[in-house]
N, C-alpha and C positions, 0 to 999 in steps of 0.2 A: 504494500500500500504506500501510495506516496505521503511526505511527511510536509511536503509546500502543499498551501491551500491557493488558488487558483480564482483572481477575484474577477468582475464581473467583467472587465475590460481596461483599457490604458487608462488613465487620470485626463481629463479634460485641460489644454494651457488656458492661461485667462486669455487671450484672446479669441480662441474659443469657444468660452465660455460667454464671453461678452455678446459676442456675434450670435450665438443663442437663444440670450433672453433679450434681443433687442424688439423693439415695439416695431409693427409695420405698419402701415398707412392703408386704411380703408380704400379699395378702388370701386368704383361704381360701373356697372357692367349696361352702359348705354344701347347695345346692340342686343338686350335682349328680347323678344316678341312678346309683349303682353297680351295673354290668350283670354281675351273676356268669354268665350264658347267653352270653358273647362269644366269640365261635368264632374256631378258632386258624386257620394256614394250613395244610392238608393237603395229602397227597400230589397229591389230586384238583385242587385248586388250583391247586398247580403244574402240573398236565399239562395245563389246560385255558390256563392262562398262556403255558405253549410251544407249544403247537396257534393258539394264537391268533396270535403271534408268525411261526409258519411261513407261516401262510397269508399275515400282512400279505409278508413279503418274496419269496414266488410270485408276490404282484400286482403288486410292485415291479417283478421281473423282466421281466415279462408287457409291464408298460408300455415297457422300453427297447426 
């Protein structure tokens, strides 16, 4: 068994380190399409989500 213990990586220089925690500046993403036709989640949604769901865990079953 070895007797050095093996840490998690090199040590960080403070440069760095510094270059790490530095703060970035917000950009604002002007070219992106604002889709006012974005469709919500409906009822239908959901029941097709839980139908979907049933089935996978009947083939589950199926399998043991």
């Amino acid at each position: 068994m070895k007797s050095e213990v093996m840490g998690v990586g090199t040590p960080l220089s403070k440069k760095d380190l510094k270059e790490l925690l530095l703060e970035t500046k917000e950009t604002l993403a002007f070219d992106v399409k604002n889709d006012s036709n974005s469709r919500t989640f409906s009822h239908l949604d959901l029941w097709n989500l839980q139908k979907r769901q049933r089935s996978a865990s009947e083939m589950r079953r199926k399998l043991m």
